[in-house]
C-alpha positions as CSV (number, residue, x, y, z in Angstrom):
1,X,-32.8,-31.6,104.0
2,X,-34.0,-28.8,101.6
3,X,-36.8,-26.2,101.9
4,X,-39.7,-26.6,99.8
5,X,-39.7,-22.8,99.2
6,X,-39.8,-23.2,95.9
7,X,-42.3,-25.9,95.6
8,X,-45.6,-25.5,93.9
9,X,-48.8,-26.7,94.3
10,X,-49.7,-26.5,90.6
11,X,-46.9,-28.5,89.2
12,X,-47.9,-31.2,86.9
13,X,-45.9,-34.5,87.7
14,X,-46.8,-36.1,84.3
15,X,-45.3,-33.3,82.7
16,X,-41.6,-33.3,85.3
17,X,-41.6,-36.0,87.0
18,X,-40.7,-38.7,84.9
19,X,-38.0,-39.3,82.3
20,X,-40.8,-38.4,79.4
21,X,-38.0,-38.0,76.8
22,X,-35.7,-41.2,77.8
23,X,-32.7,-39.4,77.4
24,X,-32.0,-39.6,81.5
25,X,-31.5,-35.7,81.7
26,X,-31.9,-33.5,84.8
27,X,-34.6,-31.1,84.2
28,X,-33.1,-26.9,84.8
29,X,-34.5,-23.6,85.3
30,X,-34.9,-21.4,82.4
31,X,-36.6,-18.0,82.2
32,X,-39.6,-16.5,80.3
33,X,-40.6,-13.6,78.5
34,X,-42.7,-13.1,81.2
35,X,-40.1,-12.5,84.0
36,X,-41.5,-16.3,85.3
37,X,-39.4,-19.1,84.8
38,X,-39.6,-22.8,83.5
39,X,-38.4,-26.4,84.0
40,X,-37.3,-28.3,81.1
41,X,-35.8,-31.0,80.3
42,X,-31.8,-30.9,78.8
43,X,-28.7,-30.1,80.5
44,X,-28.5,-26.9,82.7
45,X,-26.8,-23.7,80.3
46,X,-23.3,-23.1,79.7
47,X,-22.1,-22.0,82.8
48,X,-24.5,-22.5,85.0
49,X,-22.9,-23.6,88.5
50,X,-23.0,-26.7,89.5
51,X,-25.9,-28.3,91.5
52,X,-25.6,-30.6,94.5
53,X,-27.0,-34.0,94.0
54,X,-30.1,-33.7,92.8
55,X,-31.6,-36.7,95.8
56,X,-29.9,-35.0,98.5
57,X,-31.1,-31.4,96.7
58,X,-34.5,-32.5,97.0
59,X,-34.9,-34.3,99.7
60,X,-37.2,-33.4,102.7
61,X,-38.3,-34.6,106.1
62,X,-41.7,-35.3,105.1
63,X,-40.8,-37.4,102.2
64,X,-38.6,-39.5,104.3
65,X,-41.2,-39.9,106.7
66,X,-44.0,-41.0,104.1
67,X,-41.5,-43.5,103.3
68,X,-40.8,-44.5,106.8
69,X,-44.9,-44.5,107.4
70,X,-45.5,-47.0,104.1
71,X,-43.0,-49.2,105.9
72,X,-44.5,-49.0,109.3
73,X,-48.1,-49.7,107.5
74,X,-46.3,-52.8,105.5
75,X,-44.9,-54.8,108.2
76,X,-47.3,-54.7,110.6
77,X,-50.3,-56.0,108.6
78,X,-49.7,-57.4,105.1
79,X,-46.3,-59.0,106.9
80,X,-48.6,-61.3,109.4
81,X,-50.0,-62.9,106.6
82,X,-47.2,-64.0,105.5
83,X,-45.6,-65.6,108.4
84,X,-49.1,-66.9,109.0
85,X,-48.3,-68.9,105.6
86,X,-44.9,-70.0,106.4
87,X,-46.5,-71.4,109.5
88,X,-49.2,-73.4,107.6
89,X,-46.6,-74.5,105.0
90,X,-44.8,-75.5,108.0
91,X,-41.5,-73.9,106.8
92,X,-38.5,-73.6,109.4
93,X,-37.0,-70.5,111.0
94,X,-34.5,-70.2,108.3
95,X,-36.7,-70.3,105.5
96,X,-39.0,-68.1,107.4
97,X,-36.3,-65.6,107.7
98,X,-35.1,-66.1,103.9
99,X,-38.5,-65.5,102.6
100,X,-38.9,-62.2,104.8
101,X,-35.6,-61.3,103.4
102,X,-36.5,-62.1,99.7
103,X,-39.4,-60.1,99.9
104,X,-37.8,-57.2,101.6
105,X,-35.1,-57.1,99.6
106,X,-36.9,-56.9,96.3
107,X,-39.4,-54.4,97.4
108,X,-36.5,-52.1,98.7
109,X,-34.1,-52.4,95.3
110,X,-37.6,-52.1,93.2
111,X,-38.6,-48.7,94.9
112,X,-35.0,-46.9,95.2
113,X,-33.9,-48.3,91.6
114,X,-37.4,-47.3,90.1
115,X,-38.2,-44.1,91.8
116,X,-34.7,-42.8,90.7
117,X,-35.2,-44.0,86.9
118,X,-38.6,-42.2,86.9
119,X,-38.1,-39.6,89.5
120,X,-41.4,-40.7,90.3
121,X,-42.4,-42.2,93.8
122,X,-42.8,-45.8,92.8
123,X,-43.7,-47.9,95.9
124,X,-43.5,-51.8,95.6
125,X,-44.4,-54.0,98.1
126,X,-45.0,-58.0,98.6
127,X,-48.0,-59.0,97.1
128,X,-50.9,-59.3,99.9
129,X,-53.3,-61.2,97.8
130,X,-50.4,-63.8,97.3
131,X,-49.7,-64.2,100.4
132,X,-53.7,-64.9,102.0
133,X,-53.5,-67.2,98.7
134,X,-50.6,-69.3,100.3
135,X,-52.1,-69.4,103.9
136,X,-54.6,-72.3,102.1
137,X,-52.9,-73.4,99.4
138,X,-49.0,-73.8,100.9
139,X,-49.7,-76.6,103.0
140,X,-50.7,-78.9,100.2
141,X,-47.6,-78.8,98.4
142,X,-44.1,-79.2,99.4
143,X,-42.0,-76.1,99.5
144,X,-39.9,-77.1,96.5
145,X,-42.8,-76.9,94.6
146,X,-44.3,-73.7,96.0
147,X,-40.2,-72.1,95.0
148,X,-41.5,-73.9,91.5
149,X,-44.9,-71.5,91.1
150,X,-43.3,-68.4,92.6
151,X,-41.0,-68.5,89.3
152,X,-43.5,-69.4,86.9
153,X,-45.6,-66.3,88.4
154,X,-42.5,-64.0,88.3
155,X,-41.6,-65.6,84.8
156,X,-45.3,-64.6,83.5
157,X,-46.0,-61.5,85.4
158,X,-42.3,-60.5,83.7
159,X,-44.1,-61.5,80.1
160,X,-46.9,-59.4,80.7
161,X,-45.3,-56.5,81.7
162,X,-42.6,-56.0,79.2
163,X,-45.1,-56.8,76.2
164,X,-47.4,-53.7,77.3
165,X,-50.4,-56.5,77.4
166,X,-51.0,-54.5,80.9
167,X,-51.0,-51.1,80.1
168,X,-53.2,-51.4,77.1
169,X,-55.9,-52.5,79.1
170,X,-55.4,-49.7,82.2
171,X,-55.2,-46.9,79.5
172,X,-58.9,-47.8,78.3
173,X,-60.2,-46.8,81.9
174,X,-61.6,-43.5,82.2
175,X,-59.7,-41.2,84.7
176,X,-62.8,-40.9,86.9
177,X,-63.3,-44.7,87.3
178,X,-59.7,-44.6,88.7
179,X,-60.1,-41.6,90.8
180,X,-62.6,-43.4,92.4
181,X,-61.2,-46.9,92.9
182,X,-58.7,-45.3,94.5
183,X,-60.7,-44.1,96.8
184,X,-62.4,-46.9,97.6
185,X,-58.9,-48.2,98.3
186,X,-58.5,-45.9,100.8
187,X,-62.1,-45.4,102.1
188,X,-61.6,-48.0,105.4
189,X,-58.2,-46.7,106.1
190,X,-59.6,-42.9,106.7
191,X,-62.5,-44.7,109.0
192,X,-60.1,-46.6,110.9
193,X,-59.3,-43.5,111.9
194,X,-62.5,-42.9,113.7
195,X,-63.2,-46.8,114.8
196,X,-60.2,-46.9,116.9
197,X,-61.3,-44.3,118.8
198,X,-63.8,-46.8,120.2
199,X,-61.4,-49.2,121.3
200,X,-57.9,-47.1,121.9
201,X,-59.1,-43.7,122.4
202,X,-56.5,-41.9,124.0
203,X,-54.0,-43.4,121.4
204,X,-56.5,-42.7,118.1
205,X,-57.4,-39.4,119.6
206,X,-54.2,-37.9,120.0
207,X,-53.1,-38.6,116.5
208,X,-56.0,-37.4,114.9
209,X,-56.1,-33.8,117.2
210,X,-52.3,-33.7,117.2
211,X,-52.4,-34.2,113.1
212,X,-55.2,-31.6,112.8
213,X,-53.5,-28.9,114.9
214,X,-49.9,-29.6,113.2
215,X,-51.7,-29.4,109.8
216,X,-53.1,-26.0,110.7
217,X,-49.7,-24.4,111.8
218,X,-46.7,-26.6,110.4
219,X,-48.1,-29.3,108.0
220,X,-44.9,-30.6,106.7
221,X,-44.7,-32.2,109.8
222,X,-48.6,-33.0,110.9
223,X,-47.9,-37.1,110.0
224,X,-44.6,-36.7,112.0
225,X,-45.9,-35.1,115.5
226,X,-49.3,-37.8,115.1
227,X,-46.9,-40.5,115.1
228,X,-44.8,-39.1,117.6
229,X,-48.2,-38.0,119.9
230,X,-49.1,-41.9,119.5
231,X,-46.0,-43.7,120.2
232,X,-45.6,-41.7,123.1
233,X,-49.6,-42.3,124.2
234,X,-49.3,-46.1,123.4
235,X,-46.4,-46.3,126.1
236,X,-48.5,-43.8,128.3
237,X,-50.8,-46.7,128.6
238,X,-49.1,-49.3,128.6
239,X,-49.9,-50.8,124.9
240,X,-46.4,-51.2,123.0
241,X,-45.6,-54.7,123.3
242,X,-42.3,-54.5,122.1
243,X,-39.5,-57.4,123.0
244,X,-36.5,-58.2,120.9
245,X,-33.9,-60.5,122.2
246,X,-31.7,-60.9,119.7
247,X,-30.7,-59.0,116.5
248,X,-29.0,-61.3,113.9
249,X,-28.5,-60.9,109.5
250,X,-30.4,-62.8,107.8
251,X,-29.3,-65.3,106.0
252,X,-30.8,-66.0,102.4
253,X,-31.7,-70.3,101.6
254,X,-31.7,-71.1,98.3
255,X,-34.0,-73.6,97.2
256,X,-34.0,-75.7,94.4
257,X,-37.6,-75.0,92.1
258,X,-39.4,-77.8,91.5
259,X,-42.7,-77.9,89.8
260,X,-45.7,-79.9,89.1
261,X,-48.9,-79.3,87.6
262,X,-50.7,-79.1,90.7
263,X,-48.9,-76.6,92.2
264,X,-48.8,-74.5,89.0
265,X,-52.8,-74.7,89.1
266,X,-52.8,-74.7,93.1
267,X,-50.5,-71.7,93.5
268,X,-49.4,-69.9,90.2
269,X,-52.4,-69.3,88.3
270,X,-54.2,-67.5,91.0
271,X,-51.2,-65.7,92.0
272,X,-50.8,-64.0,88.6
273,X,-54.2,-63.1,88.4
274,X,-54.6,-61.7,92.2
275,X,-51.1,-60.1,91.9
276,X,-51.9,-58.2,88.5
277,X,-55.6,-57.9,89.3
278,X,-55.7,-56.9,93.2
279,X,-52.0,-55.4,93.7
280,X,-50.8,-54.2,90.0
281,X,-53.9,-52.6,88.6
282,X,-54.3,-50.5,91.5
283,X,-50.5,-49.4,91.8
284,X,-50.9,-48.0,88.4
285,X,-53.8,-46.2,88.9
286,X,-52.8,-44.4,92.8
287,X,-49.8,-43.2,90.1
288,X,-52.0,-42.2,87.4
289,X,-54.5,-40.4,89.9
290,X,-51.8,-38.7,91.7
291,X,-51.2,-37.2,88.0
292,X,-47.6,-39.1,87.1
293,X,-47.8,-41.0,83.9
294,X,-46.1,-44.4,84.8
295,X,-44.7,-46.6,82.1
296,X,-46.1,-50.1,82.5
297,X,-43.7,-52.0,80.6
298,X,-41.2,-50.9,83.0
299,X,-42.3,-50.9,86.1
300,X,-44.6,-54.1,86.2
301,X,-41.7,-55.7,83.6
302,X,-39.2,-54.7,86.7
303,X,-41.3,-56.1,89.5
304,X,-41.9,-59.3,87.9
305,X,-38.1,-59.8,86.7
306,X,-37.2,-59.2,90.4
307,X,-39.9,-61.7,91.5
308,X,-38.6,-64.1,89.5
309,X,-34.9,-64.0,90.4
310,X,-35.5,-63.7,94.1
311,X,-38.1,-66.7,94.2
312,X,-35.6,-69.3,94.9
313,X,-35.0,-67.7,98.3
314,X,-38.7,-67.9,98.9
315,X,-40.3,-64.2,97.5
316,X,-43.8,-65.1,96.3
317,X,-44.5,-61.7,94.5
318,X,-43.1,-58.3,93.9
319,X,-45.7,-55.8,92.7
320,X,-46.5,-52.5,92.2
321,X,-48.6,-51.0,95.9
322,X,-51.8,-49.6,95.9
323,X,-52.0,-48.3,99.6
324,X,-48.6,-47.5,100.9
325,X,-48.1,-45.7,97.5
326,X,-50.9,-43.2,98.7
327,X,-48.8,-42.7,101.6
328,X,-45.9,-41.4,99.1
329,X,-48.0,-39.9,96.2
330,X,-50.0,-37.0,97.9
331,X,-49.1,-33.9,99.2
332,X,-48.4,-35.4,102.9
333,X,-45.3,-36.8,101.4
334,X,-44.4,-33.4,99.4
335,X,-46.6,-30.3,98.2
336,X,-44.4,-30.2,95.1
337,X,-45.4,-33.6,93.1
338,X,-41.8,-33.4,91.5
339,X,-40.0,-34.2,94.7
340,X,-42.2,-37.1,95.8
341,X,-39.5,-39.3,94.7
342,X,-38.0,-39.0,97.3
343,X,-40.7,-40.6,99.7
344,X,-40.1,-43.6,97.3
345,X,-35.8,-43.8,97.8
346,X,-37.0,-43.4,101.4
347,X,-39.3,-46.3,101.6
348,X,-37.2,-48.6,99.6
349,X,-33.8,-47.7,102.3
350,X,-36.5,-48.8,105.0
351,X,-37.0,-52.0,103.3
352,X,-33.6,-52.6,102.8
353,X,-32.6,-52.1,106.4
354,X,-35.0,-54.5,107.6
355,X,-35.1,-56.7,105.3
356,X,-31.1,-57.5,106.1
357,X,-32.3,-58.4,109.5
358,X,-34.8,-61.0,108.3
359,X,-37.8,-61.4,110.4
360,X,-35.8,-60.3,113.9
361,X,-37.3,-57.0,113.2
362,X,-40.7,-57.7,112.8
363,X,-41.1,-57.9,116.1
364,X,-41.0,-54.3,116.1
365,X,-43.6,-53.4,114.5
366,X,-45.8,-55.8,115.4
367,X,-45.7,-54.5,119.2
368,X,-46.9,-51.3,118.0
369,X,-51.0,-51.6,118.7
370,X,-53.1,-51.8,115.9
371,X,-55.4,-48.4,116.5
372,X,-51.8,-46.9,116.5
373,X,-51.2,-47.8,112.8
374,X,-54.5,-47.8,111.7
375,X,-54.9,-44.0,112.7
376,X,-51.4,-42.6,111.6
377,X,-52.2,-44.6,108.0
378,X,-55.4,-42.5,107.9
379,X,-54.3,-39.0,108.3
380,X,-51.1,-40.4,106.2
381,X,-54.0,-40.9,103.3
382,X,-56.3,-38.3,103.8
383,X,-54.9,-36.0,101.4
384,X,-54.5,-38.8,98.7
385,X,-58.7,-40.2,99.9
386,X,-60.1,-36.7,99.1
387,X,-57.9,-36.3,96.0
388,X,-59.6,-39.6,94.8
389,X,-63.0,-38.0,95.5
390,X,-62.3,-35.1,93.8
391,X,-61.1,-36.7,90.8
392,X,-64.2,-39.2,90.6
393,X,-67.0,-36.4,90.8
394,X,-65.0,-33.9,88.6
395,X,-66.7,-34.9,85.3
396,X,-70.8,-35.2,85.4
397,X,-71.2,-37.5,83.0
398,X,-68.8,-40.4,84.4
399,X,-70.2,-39.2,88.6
400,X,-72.6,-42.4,88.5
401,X,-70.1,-44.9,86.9
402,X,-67.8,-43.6,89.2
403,X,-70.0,-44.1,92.1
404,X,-70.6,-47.7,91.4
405,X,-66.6,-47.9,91.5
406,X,-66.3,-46.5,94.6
407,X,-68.7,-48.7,96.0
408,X,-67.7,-51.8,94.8
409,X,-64.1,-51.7,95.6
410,X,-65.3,-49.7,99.0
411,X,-67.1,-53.2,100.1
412,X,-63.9,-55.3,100.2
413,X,-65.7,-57.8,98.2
414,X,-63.9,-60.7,97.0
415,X,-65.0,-62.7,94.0
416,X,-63.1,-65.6,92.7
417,X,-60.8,-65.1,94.8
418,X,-59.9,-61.6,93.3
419,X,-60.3,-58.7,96.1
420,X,-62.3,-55.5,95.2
421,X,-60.3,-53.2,93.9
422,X,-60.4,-55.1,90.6
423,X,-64.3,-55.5,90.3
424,X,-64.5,-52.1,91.4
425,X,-62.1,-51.3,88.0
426,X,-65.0,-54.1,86.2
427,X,-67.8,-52.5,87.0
428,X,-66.9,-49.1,86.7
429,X,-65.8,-49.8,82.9
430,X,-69.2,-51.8,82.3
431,X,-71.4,-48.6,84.0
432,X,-69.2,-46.4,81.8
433,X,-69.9,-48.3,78.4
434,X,-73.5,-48.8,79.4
435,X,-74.0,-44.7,80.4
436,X,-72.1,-43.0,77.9
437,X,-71.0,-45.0,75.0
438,X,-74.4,-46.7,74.3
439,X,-76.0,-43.1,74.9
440,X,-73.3,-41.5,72.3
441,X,-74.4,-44.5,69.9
442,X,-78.4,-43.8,70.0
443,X,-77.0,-39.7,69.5
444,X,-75.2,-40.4,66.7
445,X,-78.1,-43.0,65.2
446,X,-80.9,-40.6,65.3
């Protein structure tokens, strides 16, 4: 692991951290007139020694970690959803397994194969939306025709994606509007914090003091030692609930698509529109509020191609994440933006492992207890929550349309089946047009 002696605070990611020129390049060191020195883009000089790995050069503990944390906050919530779906769909443990695998597996490629191409900390995940979707709607269909919608959704999701349909539309959103749905996104997560100290406050409280303390004196490791302090309360008193008999490699089950128009209106329509709306939109903008400039054609195009060719086996949706990506994109994982990557390679090997093992290692993070998760997630995202605030109430004249933002997708309000964050983005925009474009027009009339 490297130092981050070097780091800076100040660093613009849009600027360093992606590929901006597409020529694949490893950004070097050059000096300035000044006697301060520069990163561009463009092969290091003539005889300029060469550098280790550039992964293993920046990696760091806390980037691993955020990686590690994202996982942690993955499988034991969204994940129960989705086995609560298998279960209504009445699937078998095989399939169960495949489908955890599928999903696993596509996340983890996604994240290390993206987050390396953009040297940005891309975090994909299963989509959550999708999977609540399937809870109500798998049932009715058989599973052949469920494998039949998860390809048409991959399939269209792919479409949308590669013909920049999607990033048109996100680029019209001002910057405040996505400050603040992102942190409305993350608004319950930094009280969870607080409301499990009602119910596990020996667990809650000595991740929140151990975090604070950590933070004041060695805060590349505050999420570390507040995970550490609460594993090690939670077996204190008596809460893990951790059993695993048996550890075994899952095994993918292919299964042959078959489709019908009910199940394409049943199960793919509204799992397009909740995967780009709920999981998709908001992926885009924790990068674009954590100051990256992601490339939509590539990384929803990416998602929904491996969506598509891991459907067979039972993945649902591959998307772009909203909250785990907060984990990875704010200073917790990294002060210097530029080595955040890293926090995405991480989180994608996590994936990975697991998802070999199928759903054998569920088990262990569901034992963890649920104040336990709920309260390292929070600190995890406190940095990223007050980023969001500070981003929505920079500019005066977007503050109420930002407001409204926040407070829609804050509510958890779900409309259509379509959860907040989207008709947070909605009315945001329409506050936005309504107090400062129509004000410009009556300006510029009189």
């Amino acid at each position: 692991m490297s130092s981050d002696t070097t780091s800076s605070d100040t660093t613009s990611p849009g600027t360093t951290g992606s590929d901006t020129t597409g020529s694949g390049t490893t950004p070097h060191t050059q000096p300035t007139g000044d006697g301060t020195a520069t990163t561009t883009g463009g092969p290091p000089p003539d005889g300029a020694p060469a550098a280790r790995p550039k992964l293993f050069r920046d990696a760091s503990l806390s980037a691993v970690l955020a990686g590690f944390v994202a996982v942690v906050v993955s499988y034991s919530g969204p994940l129960v959803i989705v086995l609560a779906a298998a279960n209504a769909g009445h699937l078998d443990r095989a399939q169960t397994s495949s489908w955890v695998w599928a999903i696993s597996i596509g996340s983890g490629i996604t994240c290390i194969a993206l987050s390396l191409r953009t040297r940005m900390p891309v975090i994909t995940a299963f989509s959550t939306p999708g999977a609540a979707l399937l809870v109500t709607s798998l049932g009715a269909y058989s599973y052949a025709e469920a494998i039949g919608a998860f390809l048409v959704t991959g399939a269209v999701i792919t479409l949308v994606g590669l013909t920049g349909v999607f990033g048109r539309l996100m680029r019209q959103v001002p910057t405040a509007v996505v400050s603040a749905m992102l942190a409305g996104i993350l608004f319950s997560f930094g009280t969870g914090v607080f409301t499990s100290l009602k119910t596990a406050p020996w667990i809650a409280g000595a991740v929140l003091v151990v975090y604070l303390l950590a933070k004041r004196w060695i805060a590349r490791y505050a999420v570390l030692l507040a995970l550490a302090a609460g594993v090690v309360c939670s077996a204190v008193t008596s809460r893990l609930d951790i059993h695993v008999d048996h550890i075994e490699l899952a095994k993918p089950v292919f299964t042959t698509p078959a489709f019908s128009v009910g199940s394409l209106i049943g199960i793919a329509v509204p799992m397009i529109l909740a995967t780009l709306a709920s999981q998709n939109a908001p992926g885009m903008a924790v990068l674009s509020a954590s100051g990256y400039e992601p490339k939509d054609r590539l990384l929803i195009g990416s998602t929904g191609l491996a969506s598509t060719a891991l459907a067979p086996f039972g993945s649902h949706a591959i998307n772009l994440a909203a909250i785990t990506a907060a984990i990875c994109t704010g200073p917790e994982a990294h002060r210097d933006p530029r080595r955040r990557y890293v926090a995405g390679v991480s989180c994608g090997f996590f994936y990975l492992l697991i998802g070999a093992f199928g759903s054998t290692l569920v088990v262990l993070f569901a034992g963890l207890p649920k104040e336990l998760v709920a309260a390292v997630a929070g600190v995890a995202l406190f940095g990223a929550l007050a980023g969001g605030l500070t981003g929505a109430v920079k500019e005066e004249k977007d503050r109420e349309a930002a407001l409204i933002t926040f407070l829609a997708t804050a509510s958890g309000v779900t409309i259509a089946g379509i959860g907040s964050a989207f008709w947070g983005l909605v009315f945001g925009v329409v506050a936005h047009l309504v107090l400062t474009r129509m004000r410009t027009g009556r300006k510029a009339a009189a």
